[in-house]
VEXMINU-572945 format. One record per residue (C-alpha): residue in one letter; z, x, y. Coordinates in steps of 0.5 Angstrom, whole numbers, padded with zeros to 4 digits, always signed. Example, Ala and Ser with C-alpha at 12.3 -4.5 7.8 and 13.67 -1.06 7.14 Angstrom:
VEXMINU-572945
A+0016+0025-0009 S+0014+0027-0002 
//
This chain:
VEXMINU-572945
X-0228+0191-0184 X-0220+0191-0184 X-0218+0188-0177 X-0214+0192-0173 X-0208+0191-0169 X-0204+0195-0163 X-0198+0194-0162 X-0194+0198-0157 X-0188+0194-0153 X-0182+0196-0149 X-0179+0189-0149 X-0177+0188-0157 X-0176+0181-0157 X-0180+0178-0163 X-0183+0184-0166 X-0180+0182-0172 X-0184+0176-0172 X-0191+0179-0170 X-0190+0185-0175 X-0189+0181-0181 X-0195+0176-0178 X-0200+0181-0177 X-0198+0184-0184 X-0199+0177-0187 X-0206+0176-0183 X-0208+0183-0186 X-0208+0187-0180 X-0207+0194-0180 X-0201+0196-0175 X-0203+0202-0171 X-0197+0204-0165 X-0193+0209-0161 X-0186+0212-0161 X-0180+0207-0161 X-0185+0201-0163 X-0188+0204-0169 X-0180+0206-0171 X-0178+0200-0170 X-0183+0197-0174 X-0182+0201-0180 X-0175+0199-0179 X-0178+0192-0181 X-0182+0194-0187 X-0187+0193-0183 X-0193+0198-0185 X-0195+0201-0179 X-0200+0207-0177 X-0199+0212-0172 X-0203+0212-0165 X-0203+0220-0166 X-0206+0219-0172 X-0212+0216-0170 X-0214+0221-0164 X-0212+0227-0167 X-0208+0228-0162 X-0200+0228-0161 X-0196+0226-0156 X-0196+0230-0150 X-0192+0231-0142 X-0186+0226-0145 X-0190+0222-0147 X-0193+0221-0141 X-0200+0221-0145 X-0200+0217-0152 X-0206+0212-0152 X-0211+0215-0147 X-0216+0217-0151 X-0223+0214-0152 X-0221+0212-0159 X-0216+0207-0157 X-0220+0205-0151 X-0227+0205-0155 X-0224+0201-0160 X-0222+0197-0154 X-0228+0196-0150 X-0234+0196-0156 X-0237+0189-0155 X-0239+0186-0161 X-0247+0188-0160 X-0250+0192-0164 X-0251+0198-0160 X-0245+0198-0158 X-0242+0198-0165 X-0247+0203-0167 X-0244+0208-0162 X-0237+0207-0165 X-0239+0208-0171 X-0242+0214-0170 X-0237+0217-0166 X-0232+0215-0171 X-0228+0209-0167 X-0225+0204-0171 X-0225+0197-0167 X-0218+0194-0164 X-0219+0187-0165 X-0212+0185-0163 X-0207+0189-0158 X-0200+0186-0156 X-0197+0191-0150 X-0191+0190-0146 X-0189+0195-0139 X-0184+0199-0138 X-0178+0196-0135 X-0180+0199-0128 X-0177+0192-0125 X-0170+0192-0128 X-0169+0200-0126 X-0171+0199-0120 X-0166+0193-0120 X-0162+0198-0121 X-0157+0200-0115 X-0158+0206-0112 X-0163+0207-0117 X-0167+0215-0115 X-0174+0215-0114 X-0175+0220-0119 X-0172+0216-0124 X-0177+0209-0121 X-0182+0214-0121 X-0182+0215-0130 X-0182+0208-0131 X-0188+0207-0129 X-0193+0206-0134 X-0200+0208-0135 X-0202+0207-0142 X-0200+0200-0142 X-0204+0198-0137 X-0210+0201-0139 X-0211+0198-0145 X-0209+0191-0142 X-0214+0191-0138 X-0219+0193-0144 X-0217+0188-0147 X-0217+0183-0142 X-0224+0185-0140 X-0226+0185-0148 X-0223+0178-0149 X-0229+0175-0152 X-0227+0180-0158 X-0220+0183-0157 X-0214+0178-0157 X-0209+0180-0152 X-0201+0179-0151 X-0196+0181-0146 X-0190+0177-0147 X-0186+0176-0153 X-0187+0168-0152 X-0194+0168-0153 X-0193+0171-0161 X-0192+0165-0165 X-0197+0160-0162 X-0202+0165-0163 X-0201+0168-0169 X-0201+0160-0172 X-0207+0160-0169 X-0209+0165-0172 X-0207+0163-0179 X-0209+0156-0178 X-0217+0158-0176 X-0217+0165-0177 X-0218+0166-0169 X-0217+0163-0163 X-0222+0158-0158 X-0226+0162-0152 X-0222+0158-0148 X-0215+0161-0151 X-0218+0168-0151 X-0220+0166-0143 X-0213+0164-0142 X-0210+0171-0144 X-0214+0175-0141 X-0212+0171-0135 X-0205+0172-0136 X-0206+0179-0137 X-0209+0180-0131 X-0204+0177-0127 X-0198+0182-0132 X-0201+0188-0129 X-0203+0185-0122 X-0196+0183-0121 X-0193+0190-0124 X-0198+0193-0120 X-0195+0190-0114 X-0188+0191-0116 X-0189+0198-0115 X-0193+0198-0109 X-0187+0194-0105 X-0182+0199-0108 X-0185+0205-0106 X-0187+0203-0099 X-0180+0201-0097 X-0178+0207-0099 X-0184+0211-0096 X-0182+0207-0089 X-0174+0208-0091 X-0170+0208-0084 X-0176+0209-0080 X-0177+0205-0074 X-0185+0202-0077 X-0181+0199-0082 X-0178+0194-0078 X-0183+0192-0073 X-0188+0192-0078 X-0191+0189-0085 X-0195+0194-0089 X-0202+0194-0089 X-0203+0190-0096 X-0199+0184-0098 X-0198+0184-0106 X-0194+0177-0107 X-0192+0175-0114 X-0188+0169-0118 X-0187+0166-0123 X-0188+0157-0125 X-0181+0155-0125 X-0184+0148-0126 X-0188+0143-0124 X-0187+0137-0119 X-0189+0130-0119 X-0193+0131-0112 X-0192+0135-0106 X-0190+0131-0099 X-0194+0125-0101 X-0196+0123-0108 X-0204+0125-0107 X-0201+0132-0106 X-0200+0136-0112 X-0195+0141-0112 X-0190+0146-0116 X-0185+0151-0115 X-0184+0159-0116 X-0179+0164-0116 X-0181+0171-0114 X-0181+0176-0118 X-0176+0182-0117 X-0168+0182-0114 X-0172+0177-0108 X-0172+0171-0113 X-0165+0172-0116 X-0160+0167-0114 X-0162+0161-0109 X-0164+0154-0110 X-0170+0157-0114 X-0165+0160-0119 X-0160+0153-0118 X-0158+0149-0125 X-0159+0142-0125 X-0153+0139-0128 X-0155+0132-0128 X-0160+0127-0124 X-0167+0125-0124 X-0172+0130-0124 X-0172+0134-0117 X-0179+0132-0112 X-0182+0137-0107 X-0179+0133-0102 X-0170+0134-0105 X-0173+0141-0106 X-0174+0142-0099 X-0168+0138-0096 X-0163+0142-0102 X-0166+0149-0098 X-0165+0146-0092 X-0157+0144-0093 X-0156+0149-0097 X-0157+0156-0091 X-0153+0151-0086 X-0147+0152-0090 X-0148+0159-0092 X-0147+0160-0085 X-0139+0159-0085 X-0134+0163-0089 X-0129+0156-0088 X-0130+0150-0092 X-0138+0147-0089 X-0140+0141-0091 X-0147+0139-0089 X-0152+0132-0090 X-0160+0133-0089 X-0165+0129-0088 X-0172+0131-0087 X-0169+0138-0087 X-0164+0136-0081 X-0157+0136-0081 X-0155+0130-0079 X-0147+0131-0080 X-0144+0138-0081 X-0136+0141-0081 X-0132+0145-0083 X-0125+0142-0087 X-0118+0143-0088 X-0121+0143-0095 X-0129+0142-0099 X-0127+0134-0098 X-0124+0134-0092 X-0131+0137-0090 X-0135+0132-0093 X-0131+0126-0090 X-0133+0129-0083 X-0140+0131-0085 X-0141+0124-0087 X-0137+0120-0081 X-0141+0124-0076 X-0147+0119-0078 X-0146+0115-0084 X-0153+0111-0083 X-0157+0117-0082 X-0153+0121-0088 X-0155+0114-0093 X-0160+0118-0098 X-0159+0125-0095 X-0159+0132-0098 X-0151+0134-0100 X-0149+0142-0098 X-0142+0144-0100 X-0140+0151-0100 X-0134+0151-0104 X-0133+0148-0112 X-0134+0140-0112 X-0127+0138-0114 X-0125+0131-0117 X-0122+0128-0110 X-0130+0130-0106 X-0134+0127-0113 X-0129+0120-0111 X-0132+0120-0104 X-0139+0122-0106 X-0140+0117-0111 X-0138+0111-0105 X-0144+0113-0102 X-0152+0113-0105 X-0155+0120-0104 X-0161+0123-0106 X-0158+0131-0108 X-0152+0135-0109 X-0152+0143-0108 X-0146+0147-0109 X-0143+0153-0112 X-0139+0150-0118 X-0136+0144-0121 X-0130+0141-0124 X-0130+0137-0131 X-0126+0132-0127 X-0132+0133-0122 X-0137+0132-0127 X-0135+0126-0130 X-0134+0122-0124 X-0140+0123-0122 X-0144+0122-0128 X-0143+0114-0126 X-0148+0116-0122 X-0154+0118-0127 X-0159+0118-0122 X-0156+0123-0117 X-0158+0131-0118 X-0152+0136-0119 X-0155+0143-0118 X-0150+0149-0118 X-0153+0155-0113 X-0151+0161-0112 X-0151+0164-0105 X-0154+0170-0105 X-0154+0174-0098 X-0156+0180-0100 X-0162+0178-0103 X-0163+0172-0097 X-0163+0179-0092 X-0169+0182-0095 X-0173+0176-0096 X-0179+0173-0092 X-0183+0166-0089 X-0190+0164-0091 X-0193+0159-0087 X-0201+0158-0089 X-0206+0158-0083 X-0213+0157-0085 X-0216+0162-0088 X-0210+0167-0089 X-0202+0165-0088 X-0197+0167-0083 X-0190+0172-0085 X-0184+0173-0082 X-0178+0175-0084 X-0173+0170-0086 X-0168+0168-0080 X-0161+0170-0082 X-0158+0174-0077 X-0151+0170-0075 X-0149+0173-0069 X-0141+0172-0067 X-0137+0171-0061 X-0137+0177-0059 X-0143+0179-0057 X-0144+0172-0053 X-0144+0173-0045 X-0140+0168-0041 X-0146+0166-0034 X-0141+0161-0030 X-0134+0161-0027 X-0131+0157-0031 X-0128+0161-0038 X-0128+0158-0045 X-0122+0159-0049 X-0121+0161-0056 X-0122+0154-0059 X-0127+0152-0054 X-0132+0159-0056 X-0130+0157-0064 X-0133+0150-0062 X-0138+0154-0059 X-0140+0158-0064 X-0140+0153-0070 X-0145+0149-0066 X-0149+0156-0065 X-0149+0155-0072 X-0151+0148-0074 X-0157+0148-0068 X-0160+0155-0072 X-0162+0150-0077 X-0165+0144-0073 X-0171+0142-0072 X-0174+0146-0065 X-0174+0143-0060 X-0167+0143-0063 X-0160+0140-0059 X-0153+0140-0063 X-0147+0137-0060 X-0140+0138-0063 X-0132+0136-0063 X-0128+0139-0067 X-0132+0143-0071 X-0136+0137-0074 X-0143+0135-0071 X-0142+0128-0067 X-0150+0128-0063 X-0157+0131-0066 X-0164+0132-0063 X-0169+0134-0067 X-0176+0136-0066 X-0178+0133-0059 X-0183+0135-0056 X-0178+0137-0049 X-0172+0139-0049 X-0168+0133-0045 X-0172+0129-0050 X-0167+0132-0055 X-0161+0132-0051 X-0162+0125-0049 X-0163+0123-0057 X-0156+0128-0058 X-0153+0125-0053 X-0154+0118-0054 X-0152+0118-0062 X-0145+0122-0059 X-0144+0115-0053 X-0136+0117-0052 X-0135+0122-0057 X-0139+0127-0053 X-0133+0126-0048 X-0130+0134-0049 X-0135+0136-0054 X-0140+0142-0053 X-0147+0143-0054 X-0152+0148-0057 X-0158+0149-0055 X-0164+0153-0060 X-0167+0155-0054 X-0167+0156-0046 X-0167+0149-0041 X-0173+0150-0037 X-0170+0146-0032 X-0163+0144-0030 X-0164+0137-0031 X-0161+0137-0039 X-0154+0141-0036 X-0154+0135-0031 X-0154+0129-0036 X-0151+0133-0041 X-0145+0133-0035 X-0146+0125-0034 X-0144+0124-0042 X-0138+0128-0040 X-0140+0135-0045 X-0135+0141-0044 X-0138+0147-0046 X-0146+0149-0047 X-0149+0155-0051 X-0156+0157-0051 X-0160+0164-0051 X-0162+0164-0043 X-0169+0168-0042 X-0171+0162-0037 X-0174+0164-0030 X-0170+0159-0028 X-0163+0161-0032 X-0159+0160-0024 X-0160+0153-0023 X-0158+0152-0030 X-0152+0156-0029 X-0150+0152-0022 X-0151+0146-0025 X-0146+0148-0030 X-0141+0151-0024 X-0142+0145-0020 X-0140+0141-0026 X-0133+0145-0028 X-0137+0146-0034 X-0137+0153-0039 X-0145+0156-0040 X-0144+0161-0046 X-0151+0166-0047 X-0152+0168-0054 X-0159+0172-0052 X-0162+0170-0058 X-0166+0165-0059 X-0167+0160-0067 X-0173+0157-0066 X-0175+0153-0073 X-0181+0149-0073 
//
């Protein structure tokens, strides 16, 4: 018996080299709609849907292929009952079903896009028949992506037929496809259920659906034995971002560089002035802002040279040539910014070794994105902390009153320590950071690292801290090494002794009423 093929696809890309292959394979073609034109288009002869069921089109296309001589054509095994059926109820087998989705996801890109419109790109028949297929790979050969065409075809004509093995990994694709749909659709309608009300901010929905697609393989993960990989979301949250950054030059990028870009890139996304920051194991280890990109660059690097030695670069403004000239003196590991000159490019290709990537900041997607952290047995989810608070909304607690400059300075440390490791201490002096304490387990223990990395450029600078003081101790030392100005979130039962440590030191206390823990 001649073998069968239904070809239905919504992305045309290829259809001409799998309508010319089927047909040189000897299948017979049977399709839908504007597939089954496009391939008579082609010269390719193709039979219509409606002609095997006996039955039109109906409800705007809205039914095309659910009927039984599809999906028992689809299902049948190759067992002798099962053939014995389709031959008495007058279903021909379908050996071979290449079937793409409607573009639910980029109308949903859309702006403004209505629910009535999402709503009619969603496919039924699609689906329906991929899972059929998928079910019955042992006999069905199925496809849902146009770059899965020319390798199977070859297959074909090269063997008649695919391996077990091959037929496994396809169905396997196409029920990750459906599944993947299914939860696009699931998200968008939940949010637009919720929309406004006050259980969409306070709450997750009750079923999570995440889905992304391998953007590479790594080396290993943290350490060699660990092996790793990186995936993008699907839909507007994977748009943009280190995820969608390109690399221009440099080796390839470990699971440890991706870690440290993303960390360096979110501090100097925070600030609309030129930022420069440098990171180590996800700390900024120098952060400032610039009368232009390398000036900005120079006083990160200043901050503290040693630590920055085979750091993570971040820059929010184009890479021109005099910054190329500065980051060449020095061995790094990454730079990621938005753009670079020629002038840039050529001058840092002398360091062959050093990975460019270009990255585009995207905030709107960065608001509706979220954080995983695994657990035994499960994960944990958060929204991503993008709040960025401004001067306006900080309360002055002591006598003493900052000036304009000093609140800037205050709001610029604000920013750096949001992005340190908890317990997290940022001092600062002139918009460049010249003291950091990361990751302590006390929150003096961070202030006394901070501090003794500034020694006298502490005199007049000001401290930011991620969370409360527990304890007046911290304004104390911080008093004693000369620190102007402290912002923290405040919350502590013992807020007032933290406070009369400050007044009694001449010092300005700023509360935020928010707290930037990052663990």
């Amino acid at each position: 018996m001649k073998k069968r093929a239904l070809v239905s696809v919504s992305d045309k890309t290829g259809l001409d080299v799998l309508g010319r292959g089927l047909m040189e394979l000897g299948y017979e073609i049977l399709s839908t709609g504007g597939t089954a034109k496009a391939l008579t288009d082609l010269g390719v002869p193709v039979t219509k849907v409606s002609d095997v069921t006996g039955f039109p089109e109906i409800l705007d296309g809205r039914v095309k292929t659910l009927h039984p001589k599809i999906h028992g054509g689809l299902l049948a095994k190759n067992t002798p009952d099962h053939q014995a059926q389709l031959k008495e109820m007058g279903i021909d087998p379908i050996d071979f079903l290449a079937v793409n989705l409607y573009p639910f996801q980029a109308t949903v890109a859309k702006e403004n896009v209505l629910l009535e419109e999402a709503v009619e790109q969603i496919d039924i028949g699609g689906p329906s028949m991929i899972r059929s297929s998928a079910k019955n790979h042992e006999r069905v050969v199925v496809l849902v992506s146009p770059e899965q065409y020319v390798p199977v075809l070859e297959a074909l004509k090269a063997h008649g037929d695919i391996s077990p093995e091959e037929r496994r990994g396809l169905a396997a694709q196409a029920f990750a496809h459906t599944a993947e749909y299914d939860g696009y659709i699931s998200a968008f309608l939940a949010a637009r259920v919720k929309a406004g009300s006050a259980e969409s901010r306070e709450t997750r929905p009750d079923q999570l659906i995440l889905s992304g697609t391998k953007v590479m393989d790594l080396r290993y993960g943290e350490n060699p034995h660990q092996k790793a990989a990186m995936y993008r979301w699907q839909g507007p949250l994977g748009e943009g971002g280190v995820c969608g950054a390109r690399q221009l030059q440099g080796k390839e990028l470990s699971y440890n560089n991706i870690v440290d870009v993303e960390s360096a890139w979110k501090v100097v996304c925070e600030f609309p002035e030129p930022a420069a920051v440098i990171v180590k194991h996800t700390n900024p280890c120098g952060a400032a802002l610039g009368t232009d990109i390398a000036n900005a660059y120079t006083r990160a690097l200043d901050a503290d040279p040693v630590s920055a030695y085979g750091g993570i670069i971040g820059l929010n403004r184009t890479v021109d040539r005099q910054t190329a000239s500065l980051i060449v003196k020095t061995f790094m590991e990454a730079v990621a910014a938005p753009g670079y000159t020629e002038e840039a490019l050529e001058i840092l290709s002398a360091k062959g070794n050093l990975r460019l990537l270009e990255v585009e900041n995207r905030p709107e997607a960065a608001a509706g994105s979220f954080w995983i952290e695994p657990v035994s047995g499960g994960f944990l989810i958060q929204d991503l902390d993008v709040a960025r608070e401004t001067s306006e909304g900080f309360r002055v607690a002591t006598r003493k009153k900052p000036t304009p400059e000093m609140m800037e300075e205050l709001l610029f440390a604000w920013r750096v320590v949001k992005h340190v490791k908890s317990n997290a201490i940022a001092l600062v002096k002139g918009k460049c950071s010249v003291g950091v304490g990361a990751g302590q387990t006390n929150r003096v223990g961070a202030v006394k690292i901070a501090l003794e990395q500034a020694g006298e450029k502490a005199r007049g600078a000001v401290m930011a801290s991620d969370a409360f003081f527990p304890f007046g101790d911290s304004v104390e030392l911080a008093a004693q090494y000369g620190i102007a100005a402290v912002i923290q979130p405040g919350g502590s039962l013992r807020d007032q002794e933290s406070i009369d440590k400050a007044d009694e030191q001449g010092m300005v206390m700023v509360f935020t009423d928010i707290r930037h823990f990052k663990h």
